[in-house]
C-alpha positions as CSV (number, residue, x, y, z in Angstrom):
1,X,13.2,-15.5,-7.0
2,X,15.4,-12.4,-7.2
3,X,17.7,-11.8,-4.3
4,X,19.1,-8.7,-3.6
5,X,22.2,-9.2,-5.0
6,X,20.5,-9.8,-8.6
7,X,18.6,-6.8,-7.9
8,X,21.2,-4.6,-7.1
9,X,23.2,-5.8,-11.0
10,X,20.4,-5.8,-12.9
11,X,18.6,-2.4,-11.6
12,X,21.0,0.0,-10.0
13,X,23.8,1.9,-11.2
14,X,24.5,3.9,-8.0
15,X,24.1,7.9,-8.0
16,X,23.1,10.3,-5.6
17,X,19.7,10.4,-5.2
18,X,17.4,11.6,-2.4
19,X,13.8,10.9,-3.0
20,X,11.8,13.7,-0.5
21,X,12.6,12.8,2.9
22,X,13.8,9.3,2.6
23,X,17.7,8.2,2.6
24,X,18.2,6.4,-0.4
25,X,21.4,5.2,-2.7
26,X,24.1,7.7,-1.7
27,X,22.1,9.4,0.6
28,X,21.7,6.3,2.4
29,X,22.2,6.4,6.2
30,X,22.8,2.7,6.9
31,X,24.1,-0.2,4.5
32,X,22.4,-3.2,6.0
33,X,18.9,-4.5,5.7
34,X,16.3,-1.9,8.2
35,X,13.7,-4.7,9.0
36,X,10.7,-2.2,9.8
37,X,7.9,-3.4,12.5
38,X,4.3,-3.9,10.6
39,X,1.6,-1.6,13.0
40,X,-1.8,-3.5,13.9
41,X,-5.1,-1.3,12.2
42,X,-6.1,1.1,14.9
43,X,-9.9,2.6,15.3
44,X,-10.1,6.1,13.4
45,X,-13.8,6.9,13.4
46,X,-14.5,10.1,14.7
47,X,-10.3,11.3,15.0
48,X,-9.1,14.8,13.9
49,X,-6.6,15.2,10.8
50,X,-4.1,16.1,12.9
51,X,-4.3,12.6,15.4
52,X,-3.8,10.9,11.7
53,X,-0.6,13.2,10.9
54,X,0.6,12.1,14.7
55,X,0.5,8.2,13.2
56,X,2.6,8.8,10.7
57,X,4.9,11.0,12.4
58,X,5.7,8.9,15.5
59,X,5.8,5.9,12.7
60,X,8.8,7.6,10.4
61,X,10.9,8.7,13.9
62,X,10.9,5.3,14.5
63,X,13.5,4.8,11.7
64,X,15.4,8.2,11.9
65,X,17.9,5.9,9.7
66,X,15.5,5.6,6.8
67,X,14.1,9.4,6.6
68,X,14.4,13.0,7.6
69,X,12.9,13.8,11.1
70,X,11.2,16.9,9.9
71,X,9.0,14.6,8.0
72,X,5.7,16.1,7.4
73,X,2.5,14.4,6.0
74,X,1.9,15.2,2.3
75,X,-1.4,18.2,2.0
76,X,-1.9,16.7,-1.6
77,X,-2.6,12.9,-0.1
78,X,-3.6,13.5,3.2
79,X,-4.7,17.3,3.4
80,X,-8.4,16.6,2.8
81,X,-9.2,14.1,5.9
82,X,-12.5,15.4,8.2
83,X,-12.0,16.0,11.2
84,X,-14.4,14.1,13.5
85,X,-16.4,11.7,10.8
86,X,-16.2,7.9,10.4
87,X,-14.0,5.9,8.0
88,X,-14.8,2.7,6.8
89,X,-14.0,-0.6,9.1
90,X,-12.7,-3.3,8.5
91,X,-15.2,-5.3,9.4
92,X,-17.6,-2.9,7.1
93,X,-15.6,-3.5,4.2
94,X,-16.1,-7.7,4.7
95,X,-19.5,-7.7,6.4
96,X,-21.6,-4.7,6.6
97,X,-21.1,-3.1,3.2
98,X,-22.3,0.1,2.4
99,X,-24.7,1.7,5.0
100,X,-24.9,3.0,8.7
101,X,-22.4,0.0,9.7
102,X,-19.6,0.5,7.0
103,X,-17.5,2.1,9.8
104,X,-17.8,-1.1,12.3
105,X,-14.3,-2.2,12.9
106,X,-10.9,-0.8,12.7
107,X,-10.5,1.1,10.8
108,X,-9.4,-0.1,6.8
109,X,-7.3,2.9,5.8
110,X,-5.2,2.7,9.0
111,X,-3.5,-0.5,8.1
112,X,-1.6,1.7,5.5
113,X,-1.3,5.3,7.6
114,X,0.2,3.2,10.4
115,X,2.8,2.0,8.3
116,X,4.7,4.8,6.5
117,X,7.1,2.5,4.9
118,X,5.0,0.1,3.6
119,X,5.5,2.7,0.2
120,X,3.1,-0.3,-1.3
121,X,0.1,-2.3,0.0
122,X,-2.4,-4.5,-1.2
123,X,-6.2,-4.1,-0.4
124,X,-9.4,-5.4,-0.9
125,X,-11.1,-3.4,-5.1
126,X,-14.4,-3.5,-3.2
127,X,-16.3,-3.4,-0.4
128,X,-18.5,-7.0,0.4
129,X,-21.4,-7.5,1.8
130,X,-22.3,-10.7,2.9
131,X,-24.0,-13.0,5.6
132,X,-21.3,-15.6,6.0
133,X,-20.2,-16.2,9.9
134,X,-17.7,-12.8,10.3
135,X,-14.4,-13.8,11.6
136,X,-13.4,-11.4,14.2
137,X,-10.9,-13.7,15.7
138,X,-8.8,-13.2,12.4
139,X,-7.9,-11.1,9.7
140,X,-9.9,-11.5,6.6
141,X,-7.6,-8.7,4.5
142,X,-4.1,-9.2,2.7
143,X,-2.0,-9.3,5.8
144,X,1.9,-7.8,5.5
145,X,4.0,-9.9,7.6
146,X,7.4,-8.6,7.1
147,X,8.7,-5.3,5.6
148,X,12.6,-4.7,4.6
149,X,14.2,-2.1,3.5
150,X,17.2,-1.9,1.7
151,X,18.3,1.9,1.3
152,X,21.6,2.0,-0.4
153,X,19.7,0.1,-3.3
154,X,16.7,1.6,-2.5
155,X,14.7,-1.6,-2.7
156,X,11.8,-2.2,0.0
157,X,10.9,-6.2,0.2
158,X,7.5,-6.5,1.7
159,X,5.7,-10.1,2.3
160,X,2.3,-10.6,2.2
161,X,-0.3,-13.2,3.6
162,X,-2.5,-13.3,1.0
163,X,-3.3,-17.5,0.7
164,X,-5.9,-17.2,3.9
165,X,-7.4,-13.9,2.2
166,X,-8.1,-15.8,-0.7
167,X,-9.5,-19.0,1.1
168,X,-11.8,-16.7,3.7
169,X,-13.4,-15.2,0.2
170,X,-13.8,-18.9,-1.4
171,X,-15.2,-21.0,2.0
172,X,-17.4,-18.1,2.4
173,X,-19.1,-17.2,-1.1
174,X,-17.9,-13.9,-1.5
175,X,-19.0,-12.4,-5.0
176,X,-15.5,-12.9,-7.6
177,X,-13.8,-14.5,-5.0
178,X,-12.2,-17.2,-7.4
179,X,-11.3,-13.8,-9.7
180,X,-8.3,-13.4,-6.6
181,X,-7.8,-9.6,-8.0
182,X,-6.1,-7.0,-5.2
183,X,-5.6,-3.1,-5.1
184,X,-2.0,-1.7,-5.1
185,X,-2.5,0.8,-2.2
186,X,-0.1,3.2,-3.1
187,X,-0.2,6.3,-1.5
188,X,2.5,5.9,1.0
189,X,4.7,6.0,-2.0
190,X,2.8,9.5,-3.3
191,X,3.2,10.9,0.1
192,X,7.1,10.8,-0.2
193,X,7.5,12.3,-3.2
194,X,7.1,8.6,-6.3
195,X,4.6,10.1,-8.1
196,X,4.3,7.0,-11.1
197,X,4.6,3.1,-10.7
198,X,5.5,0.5,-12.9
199,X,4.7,-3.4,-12.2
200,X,7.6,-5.0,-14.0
201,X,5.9,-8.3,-15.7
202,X,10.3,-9.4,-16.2
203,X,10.6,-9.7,-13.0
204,X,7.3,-10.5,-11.2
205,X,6.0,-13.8,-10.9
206,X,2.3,-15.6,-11.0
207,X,0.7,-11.6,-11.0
208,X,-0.4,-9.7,-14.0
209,X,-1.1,-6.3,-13.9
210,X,-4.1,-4.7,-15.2
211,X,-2.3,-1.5,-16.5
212,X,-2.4,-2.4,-20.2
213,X,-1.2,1.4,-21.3
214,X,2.4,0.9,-22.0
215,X,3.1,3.9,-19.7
216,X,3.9,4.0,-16.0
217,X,0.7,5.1,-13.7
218,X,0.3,8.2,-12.6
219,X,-0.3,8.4,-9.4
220,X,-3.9,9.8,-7.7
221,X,-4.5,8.2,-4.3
222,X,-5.5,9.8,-1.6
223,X,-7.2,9.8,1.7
224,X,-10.1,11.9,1.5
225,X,-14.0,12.8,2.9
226,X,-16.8,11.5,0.8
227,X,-19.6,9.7,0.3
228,X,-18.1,6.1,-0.7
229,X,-19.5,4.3,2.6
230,X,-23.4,5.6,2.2
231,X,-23.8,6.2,5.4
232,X,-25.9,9.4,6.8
233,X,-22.5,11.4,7.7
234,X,-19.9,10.3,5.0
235,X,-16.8,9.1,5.5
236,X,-12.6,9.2,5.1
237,X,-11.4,6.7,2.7
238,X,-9.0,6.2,-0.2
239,X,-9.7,7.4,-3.8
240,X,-10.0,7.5,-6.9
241,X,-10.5,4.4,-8.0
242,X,-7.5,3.4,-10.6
243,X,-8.3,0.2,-12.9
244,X,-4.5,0.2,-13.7
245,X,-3.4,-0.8,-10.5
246,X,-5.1,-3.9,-10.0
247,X,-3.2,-6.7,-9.9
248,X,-4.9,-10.3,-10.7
249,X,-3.2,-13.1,-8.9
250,X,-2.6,-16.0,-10.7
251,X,-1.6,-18.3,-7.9
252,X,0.6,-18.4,-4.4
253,X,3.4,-17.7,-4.6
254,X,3.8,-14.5,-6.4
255,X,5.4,-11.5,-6.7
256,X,4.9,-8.0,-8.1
257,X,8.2,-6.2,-9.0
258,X,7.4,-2.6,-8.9
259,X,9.1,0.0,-10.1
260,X,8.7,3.8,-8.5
261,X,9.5,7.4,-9.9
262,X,9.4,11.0,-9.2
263,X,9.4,12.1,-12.5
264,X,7.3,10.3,-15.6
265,X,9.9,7.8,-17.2
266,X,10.1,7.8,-20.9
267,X,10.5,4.3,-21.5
268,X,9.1,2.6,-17.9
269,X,10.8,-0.8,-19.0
270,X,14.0,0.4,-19.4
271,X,14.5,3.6,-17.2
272,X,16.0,3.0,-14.0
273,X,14.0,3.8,-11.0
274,X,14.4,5.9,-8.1
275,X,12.3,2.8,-6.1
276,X,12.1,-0.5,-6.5
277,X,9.0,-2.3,-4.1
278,X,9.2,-6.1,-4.0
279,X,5.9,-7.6,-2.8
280,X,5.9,-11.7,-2.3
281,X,2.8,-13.0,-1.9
282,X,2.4,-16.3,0.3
């Protein structure tokens, strides 16, 4: 495993650099590791765009060390949320399925708004629907445990519980559970300002990544109303779909070194990055 010692030598020679409204390399406002609290899902259904904004807001001025304070929520991810619809639930996306029901729970989506600087998640490629027992006792989803930031490097370190994901899909039949493939959730990053992503296969561990291009992935998430839960009213969720940033897990633990720009890099395994997002899966 890398530590950040070896990630500063091999990936960093220091410039200034402010990426949007985050304090990064010279811009930096602190040099010592920002551990950054991981927000519980909340209930969304039925919320106005502008309660959603309020998350995030309240979320960044809790670290006025790692971004500007006149942080505002990106129009081009967010700026299409409907007011006063549902958004699919947690327990929807592992139980329900599509239908009247996809909103039961909290809500899916919120496990990434509530967490600003978690610039890279992991979620579930598809929603399930299935009659085993539901646990509501415990999460069922890739749970972040710990998120790090390192800003003078500009290197987040984010750990993931993904072993008891992977053994709720298995003990309970879920369709291509033993395929143990996850969603790089990645519009936290869009939102300030990294714009393509590169899952360094060098540097990560027991993870390949389905991006077989060559290039760096543009990036498209957003949250947004459509039709993606089938129920009568429609629904906020993330899209579009991007085959290229699926990751397939080939065993616990692993890690996905991801690389993060503004600008399309020429030569993605070679050009330095204006991000770097560590993810350790356990």
């Amino acid at each position: 495993m890398n530590n950040w010692d070896s990630i500063q030598s091999a990936y960093w020679s220091l410039r200034p650099n402010k990426t949007s409204d985050l304090f990064l390399k010279d811009s930096a406002k602190v040099n010592v590791d920002v551990s950054v609290d991981v927000n519980p899902p909340v209930a969304l259904n039925m919320r106005a765009r502008s309660d959603i904004y309020e998350i995030r807001r309240r979320a960044v001025l809790d670290h006025k060390e790692l971004a500007d304070d006149n942080y505002r929520p990106s129009e081009a991810v967010f700026g299409k949320i409907q007011d006063g619809t549902a958004w699919w639930g947690l327990q929807g996306l592992y139980y329900y399925g599509t239908g009247d029901k996809s909103n039961e729970g909290l809500s899916g989506e919120s496990r990434f708004i509530a967490n600003p600087f978690l610039l890279i998640g992991l979620g579930e490629p598809r929603a399930y629907r299935n009659l085993a027992v539901l646990d509501r006792e415990n999460p069922v989803y890739p749970v972040p445990t710990k998120i790090s930031w390192q800003s003078q490097y500009a290197t987040v370190k984010i750990t993931y519980n993904v072993s008891d994901h992977f053994k709720y899909l298995l003990a309970n039949s879920y369709p291509n559970a033993e395929e143990k493939k996850l969603e790089l959730v990645t519009y936290n990053a869009r939102d300030f300002g990294f714009n393509y992503l590169w899952v360094d296969p060098t540097a990560s561990m027991a993870v390949e990544s389905l991006n077989k291009t060559g290039r760096a992935v543009a990036l498209q998430q957003k949250v947004e109303w459509g039709h993606s839960c089938a129920n009568s009213g429609g629904c906020n969720a993330r899209a579009p779909y991007q085959l290229e940033l699926m990751l397939q897990v080939q065993g616990v633990p692993a890690r996905a070194f991801i690389k993060l720009w503004k600008e399309m890099p020429q030569n993605p395994e070679q050009s330095v990055p204006d991000a770097v997002v560590i993810l350790d899966m356990i």
